[in-house]
N, C-alpha and C positions, 0 to 999 in steps of 0.2 A: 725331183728330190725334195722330202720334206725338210724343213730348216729343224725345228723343234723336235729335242729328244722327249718321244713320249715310253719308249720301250728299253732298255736295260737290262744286264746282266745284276744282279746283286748276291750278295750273302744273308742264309736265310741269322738271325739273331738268335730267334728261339722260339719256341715251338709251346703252346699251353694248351692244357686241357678248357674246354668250356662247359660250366660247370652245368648239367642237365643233357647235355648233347651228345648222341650217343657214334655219329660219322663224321661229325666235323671239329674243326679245331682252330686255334689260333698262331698265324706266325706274325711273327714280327721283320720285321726289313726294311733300315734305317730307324723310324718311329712313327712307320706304315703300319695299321695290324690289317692284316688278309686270312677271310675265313678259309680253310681249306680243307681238302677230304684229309680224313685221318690216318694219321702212318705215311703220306703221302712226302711230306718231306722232317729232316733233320737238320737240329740246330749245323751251320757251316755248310752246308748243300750252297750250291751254285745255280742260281734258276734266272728264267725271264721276268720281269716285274713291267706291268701295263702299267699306267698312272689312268688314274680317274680322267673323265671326257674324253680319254682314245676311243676311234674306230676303228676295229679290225676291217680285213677287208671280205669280201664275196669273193670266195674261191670259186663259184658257180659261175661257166660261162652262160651266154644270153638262153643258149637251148634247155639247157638243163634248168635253168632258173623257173623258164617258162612251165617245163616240165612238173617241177616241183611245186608249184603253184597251183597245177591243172592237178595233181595228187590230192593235193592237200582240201582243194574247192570242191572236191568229187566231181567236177568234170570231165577226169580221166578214172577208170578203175571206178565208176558209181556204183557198182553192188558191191565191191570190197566190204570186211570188217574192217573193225577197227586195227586189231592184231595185223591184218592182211596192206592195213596204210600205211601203217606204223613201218610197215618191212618196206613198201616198195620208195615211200620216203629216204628212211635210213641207205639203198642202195642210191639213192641219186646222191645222198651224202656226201657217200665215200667217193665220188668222182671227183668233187672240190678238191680246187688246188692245194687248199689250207684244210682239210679235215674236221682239225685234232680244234679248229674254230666253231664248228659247225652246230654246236649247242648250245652257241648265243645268237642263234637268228632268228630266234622269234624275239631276240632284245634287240634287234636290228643291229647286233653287233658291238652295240654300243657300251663301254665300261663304266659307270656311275656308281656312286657310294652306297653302300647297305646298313639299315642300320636291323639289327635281328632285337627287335623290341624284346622276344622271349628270354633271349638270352640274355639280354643288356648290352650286345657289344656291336662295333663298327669295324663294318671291310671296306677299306681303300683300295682300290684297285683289283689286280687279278693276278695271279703267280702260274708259271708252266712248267712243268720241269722240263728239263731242257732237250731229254731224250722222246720226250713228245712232241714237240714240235719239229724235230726234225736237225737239229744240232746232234751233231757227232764228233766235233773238233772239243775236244780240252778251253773254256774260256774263264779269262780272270774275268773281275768284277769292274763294273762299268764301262762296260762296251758297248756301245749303241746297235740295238737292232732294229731303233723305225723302220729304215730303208729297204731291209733286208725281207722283213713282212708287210711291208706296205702301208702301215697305217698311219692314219692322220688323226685329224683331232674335229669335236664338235665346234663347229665354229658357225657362231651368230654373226660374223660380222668380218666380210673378207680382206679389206682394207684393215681392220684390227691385226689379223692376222698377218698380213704382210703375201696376203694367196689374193691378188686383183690379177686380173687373169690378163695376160699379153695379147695382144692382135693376132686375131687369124689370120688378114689375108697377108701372104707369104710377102708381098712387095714394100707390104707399109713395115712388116717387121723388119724387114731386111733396110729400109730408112733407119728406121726408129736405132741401128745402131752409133748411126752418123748426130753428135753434136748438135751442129746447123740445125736438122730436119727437127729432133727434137724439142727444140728451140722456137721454131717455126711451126709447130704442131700445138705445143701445149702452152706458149708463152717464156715469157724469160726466165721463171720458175719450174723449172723444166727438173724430173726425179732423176734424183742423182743418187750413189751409194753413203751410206753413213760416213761423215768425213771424221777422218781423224782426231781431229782436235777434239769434235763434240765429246759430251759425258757417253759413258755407255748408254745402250739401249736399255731401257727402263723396263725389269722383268725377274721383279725377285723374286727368291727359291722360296718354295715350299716350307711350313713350319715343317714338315714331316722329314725333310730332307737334312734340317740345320741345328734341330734343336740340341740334340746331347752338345754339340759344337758348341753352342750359343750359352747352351747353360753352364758348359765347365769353362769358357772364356770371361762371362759376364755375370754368373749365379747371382749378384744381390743389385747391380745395374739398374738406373731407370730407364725405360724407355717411352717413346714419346708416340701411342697410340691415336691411327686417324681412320677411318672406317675407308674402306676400300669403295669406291663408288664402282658400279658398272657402268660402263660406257667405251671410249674411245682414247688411248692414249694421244696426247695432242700437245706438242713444242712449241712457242712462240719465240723466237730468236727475231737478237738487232745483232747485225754486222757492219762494217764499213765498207763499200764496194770504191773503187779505184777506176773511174774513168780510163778510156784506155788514152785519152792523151794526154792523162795526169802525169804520167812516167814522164815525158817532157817537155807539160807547160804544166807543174803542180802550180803557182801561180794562178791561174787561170781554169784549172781543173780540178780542183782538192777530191777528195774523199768524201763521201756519202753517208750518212746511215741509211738503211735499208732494212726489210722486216719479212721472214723467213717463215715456212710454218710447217712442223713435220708429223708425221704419225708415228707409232712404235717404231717402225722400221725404214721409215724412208722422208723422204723431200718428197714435200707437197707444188704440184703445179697448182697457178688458181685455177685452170680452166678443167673441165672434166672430172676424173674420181676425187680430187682436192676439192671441188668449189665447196660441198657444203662446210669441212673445215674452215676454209678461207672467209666461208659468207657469216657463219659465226664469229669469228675473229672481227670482221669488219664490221659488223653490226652492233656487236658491244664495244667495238673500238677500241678492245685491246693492243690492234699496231699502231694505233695514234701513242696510247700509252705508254706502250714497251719503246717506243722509238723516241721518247721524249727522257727516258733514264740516261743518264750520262753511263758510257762504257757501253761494253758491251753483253748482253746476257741471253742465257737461255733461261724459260719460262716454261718448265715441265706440268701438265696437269690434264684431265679428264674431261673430254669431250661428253656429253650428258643430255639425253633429250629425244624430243619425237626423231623417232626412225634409229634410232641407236638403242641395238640391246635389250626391242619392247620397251623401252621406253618406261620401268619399270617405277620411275619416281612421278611419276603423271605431271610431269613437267609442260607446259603448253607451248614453250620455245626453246629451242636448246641452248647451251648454259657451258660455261667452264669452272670448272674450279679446280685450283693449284696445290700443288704438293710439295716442289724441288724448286730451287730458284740457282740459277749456277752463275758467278761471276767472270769474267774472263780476268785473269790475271799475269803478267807475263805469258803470256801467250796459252795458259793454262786456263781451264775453266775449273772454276772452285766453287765449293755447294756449300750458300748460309746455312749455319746452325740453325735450330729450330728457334730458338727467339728472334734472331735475323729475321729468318722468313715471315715468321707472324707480324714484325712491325715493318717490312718489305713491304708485305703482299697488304697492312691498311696504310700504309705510305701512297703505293701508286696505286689502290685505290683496284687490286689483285683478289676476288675470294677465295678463301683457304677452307680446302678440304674440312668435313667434321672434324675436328677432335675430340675422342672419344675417353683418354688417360693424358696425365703430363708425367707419371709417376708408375709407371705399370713396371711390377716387378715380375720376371718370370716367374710361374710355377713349377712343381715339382717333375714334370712330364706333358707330353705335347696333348695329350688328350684331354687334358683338363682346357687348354687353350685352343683345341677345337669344339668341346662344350662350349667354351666363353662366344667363339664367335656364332653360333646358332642364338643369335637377338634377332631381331627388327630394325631396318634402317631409319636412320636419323634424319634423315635427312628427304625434301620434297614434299609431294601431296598424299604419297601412299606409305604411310607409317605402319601399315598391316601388314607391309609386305619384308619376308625374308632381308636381311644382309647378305651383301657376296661374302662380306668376312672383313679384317683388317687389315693394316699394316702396323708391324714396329719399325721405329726408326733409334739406333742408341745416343740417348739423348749428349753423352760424352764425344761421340763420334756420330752424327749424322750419316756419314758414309756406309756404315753397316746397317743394312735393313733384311728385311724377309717380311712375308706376307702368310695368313692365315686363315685359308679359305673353307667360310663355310661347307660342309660335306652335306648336307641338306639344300643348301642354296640350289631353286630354277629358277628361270623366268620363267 
């Protein structure tokens, strides 16, 4: 099962003519605009909505694929016309499990942003109506159908993603759900599930999804802009561990600090898919550091460097740099305000992400703030190269953020 909702139910907003075009058109869904055929949908219609970097999936089993391949190479049907490919294609088509998929597979399926230079406008994503795909039940809005269609997401980076693939052979998985073995396999840093206490997992929504929100809650607001780096979401945590004879010689056994290291979605062992985190960490000695802060804190920030993500800032060793800093308070962990952080993170001697604004007021609509993020990154040895895009953070409230990702941005 995939974790991330990349597919949904939504309500179309409204529907525009584009001005020169005489079959296509513009909807709008949330402050998504998606080119579509025309007359195809109305404002209030109920549809599927793909988000940018989904994979749909190959409805084509192994036979058919090959089949369709051997079509297409003229190795099968080599006197055919054109007319006569065109047809024995289209019938291996319709064998796929998914269809109504089948005329993005020369895009290998893949959903990516459009931008129609002629026209001037930008499609995010991909809309279905719903009786095309094969929905017949009556559904509200926001439902999740990843699972239902299968699709996943382009993904550079598996451990980003929280998709590290489990052990084959059936005996060690069947250890790996014992404690002990885990323990004895990977080290005493052994991956565990997000624990409670922590801050949530670091994974803010879309400009597209939050903005009318954001602008009728905050309209004149500053916010506190820092350019998105690509890379690797990466936690350095200090905790106290508790000797197990502490319980009855604390005397003689007190409490520890200790230094923890997680990625988006999990606890890092050092040994195995953890080391290169781990060996970054240790290398620029950030557990020496974090371990030396009185209390206890989490240390949110971006993994960065060869082998992560292309490697896209021609960085020669990989690098952290920090975004969130969270204090544990009452048993609560609490997130410095942005000037905090900034004199935190030159305190113990932490680099802090670009900052790009201190003062960033929203604009009138998200698209102007997806033009804003189509710059150049700041940051590194390749300043030619695209931004992923940014984040805001509200400078009165650090807790509300969202992110705004270039629709242009590859590696």
């Amino acid at each position: 099962m995939y974790g991330k909702r990349l597919a949904y139910t939504v309500k179309i907003k409204d529907v525009k003519p584009i001005e020169g075009a005489d079959k296509i058109e513009l909807a709008q869904v949330m402050d998504y605009t998606v080119v579509v055929k025309k007359n195809e949908f109305q404002p209030g219609d109920i549809a599927m909505y793909i988000e940018v970097d989904s994979v749909l999936p190959d409805g084509l089993d192994p036979v058919l694929k090959q089949k369709y391949e051997d079509i297409k190479s003229g190795k099968e049907l080599p006197e055919a016309t054109k007319d006569e490919m065109k047809a024995a294609l289209a019938t291996v088509q319709e064998q796929s499990r998914y269809p109504y998929f089948e005329f993005l597979r020369d895009k290998k399926f893949k959903i990516k942003s459009m931008k129609l230079s002629k026209f001037g406008v930008i499609s995010q994503g991909i809309l279905f109506r719903l009786d095309t795909v094969g929905i017949t039940e009556k559904l509200d809005i926001d439902v999740d159908l990843t699972n239902r269609f299968n699709i996943t997401e382009i993904v550079q980076d598996a451990e980003e993603a929280g998709l590290v693939q489990e052990p084959r052979n059936k005996f060690f998985k069947f250890l790996m759900r014992y404690k002990w073995f885990r323990a004895l396999k990977l080290g005493a840093k052994f991956i565990c599930d997000w624990k409670a206490e922590w801050p949530g997992k670091s994974d803010e929504e879309n400009v597209q999804k939050v903005f009318t929100k954001m602008k009728t809650l905050y309209p004149k607001k500053e916010w506190i802009a820092t350019e998105k780096l690509e890379g690797q979401n990466i936690t350095i945590y200090s905790y106290m561990s508790e000797n197990i004879f502490g319980k009855f010689l604390p005397g003689l056994f007190g409490k520890k600090k200790k230094i923890g290291v997680c990625s988006r979605t999990r606890n890092l062992p050092e040994k195995g898919f953890g080391a290169p985190f781990w060996n970054t960490v240790k290398r620029l000695r950030y557990d020496e550091k974090i371990k030396k802060i009185p209390g206890e804190w989490f240390c949110r920030g971006e993994h960065i460097g060869p082998g992560i993500q292309g490697n896209i800032y021609n960085l020669p060793r990989t690098e952290i740099r920090f975004f969130d800093f969270y204090q544990k308070k009452d048993g609560k962990f609490v997130k410095l305000n942005f000037e905090e952080s900034i004199e935190f993170a030159k305190k113990w001697d932490l680099p802090f992400v670009p900052v790009l604004d201190e003062h960033y007021v929203l604009p009138e609509t998200a698209q102007e703030m997806l033009e804003q993020s189509d710059k150049n990154t700041v940051f590194g040895n390749n300043l030619s190269h695209k931004r992923e895009g940014f984040v805001l953070r509200l400078r009165d409230d650090y807790n509300v953020s969202f992110k705004v990702k270039n629709p242009f941005y590859t590696i």
